[in-house]
C-alpha positions as CSV (number, residue, x, y, z in Angstrom):
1,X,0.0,0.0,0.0
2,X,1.2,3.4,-0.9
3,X,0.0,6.7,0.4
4,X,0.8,9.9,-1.3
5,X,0.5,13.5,0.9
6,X,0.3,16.4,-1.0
7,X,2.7,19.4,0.1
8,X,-0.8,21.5,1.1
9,X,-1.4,18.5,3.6
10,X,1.9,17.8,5.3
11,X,1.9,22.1,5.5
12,X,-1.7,21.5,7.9
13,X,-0.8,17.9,9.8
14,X,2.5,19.7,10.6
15,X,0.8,23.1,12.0
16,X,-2.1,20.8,14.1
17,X,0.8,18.6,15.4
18,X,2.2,21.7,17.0
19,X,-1.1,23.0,17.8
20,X,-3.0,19.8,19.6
21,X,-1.3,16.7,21.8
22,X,-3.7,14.1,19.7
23,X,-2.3,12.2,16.4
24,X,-3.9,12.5,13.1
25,X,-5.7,9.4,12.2
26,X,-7.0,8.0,9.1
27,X,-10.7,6.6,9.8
28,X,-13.1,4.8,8.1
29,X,-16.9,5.6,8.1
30,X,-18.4,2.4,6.5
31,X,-22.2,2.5,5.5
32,X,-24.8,0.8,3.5
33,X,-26.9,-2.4,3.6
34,X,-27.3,-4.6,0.3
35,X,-23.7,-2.5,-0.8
36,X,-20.9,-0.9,1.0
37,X,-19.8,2.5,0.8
38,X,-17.0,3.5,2.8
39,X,-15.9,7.4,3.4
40,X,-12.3,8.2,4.5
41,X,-11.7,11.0,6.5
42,X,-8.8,12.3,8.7
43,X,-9.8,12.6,12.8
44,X,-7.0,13.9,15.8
45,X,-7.6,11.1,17.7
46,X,-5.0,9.3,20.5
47,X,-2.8,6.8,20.0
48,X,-4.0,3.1,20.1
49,X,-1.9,-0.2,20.7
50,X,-2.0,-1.8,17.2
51,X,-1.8,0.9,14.9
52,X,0.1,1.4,11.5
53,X,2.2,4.4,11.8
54,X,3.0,6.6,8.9
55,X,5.6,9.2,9.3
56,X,6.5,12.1,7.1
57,X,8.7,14.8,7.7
58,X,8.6,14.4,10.9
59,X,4.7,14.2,11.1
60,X,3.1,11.1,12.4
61,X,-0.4,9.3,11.0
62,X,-2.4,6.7,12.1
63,X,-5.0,4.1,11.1
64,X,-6.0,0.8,12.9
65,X,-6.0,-2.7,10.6
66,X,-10.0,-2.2,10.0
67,X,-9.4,0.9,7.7
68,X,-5.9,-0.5,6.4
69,X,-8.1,-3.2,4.8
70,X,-10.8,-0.8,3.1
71,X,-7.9,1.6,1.8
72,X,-7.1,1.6,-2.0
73,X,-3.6,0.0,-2.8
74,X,-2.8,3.6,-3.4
75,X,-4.7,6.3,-1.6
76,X,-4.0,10.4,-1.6
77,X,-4.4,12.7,1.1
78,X,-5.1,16.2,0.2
79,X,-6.2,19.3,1.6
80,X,-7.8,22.2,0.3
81,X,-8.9,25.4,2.3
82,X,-12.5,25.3,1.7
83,X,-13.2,21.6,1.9
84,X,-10.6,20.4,4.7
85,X,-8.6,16.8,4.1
86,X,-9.6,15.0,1.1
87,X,-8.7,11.1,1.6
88,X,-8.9,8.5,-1.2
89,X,-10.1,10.8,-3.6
90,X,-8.2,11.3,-6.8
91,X,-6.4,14.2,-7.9
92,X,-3.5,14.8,-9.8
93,X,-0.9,16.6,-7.6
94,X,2.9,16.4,-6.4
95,X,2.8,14.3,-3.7
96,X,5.2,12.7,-1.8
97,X,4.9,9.2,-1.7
98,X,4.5,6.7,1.5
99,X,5.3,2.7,1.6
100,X,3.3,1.0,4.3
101,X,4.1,-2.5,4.8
């Protein structure tokens, strides 16, 4: 799995790291019945025991295993002024790009 951070996003996770004591998180909000839909989104959230750690310039995220298995084998995080953190959508940016094993 590979996620790519746009330089507008590691700008904002770097200025809430200095702002709050909670980690960013990558979250799943699964929904449906017949079909699944899932919605990413990124949450400050605190730290739990079995979490994948991504790190960035210094900048930590997080997501437990249950939303490691709904991401895309390559997912994006963006963010834009007027709409927040955009994750799993695409876009074409220069991002920096993430292995997670």
């Amino acid at each position: 799995m590979v996620v790519k951070i746009t330089v507008a996003a590691i700008i904002k996770l770097k200025e809430m790291a200095r702002k709050d004591a909670q980690i960013p998180r990558i979250d799943a909000d699964i929904a449906g019945g017949c079909g699944v839909s899932v919605k990413f989104s990124l949450v400050l959230d605190e730290p739990r025991r079995n979490d994948t750690i991504i790190e960035y310039e210094g900048v930590q995220l997080r997501l437990d295993h249950f939303t490691k298995r709904y991401l895309d084998e390559e997912t994006q995080i963006d963010y834009l002024e007027d709409r927040g953190f955009i994750v799993g959508d695409s876009f074409a940016s220069s991002a920096c790009s993430i292995e997670i094993d």
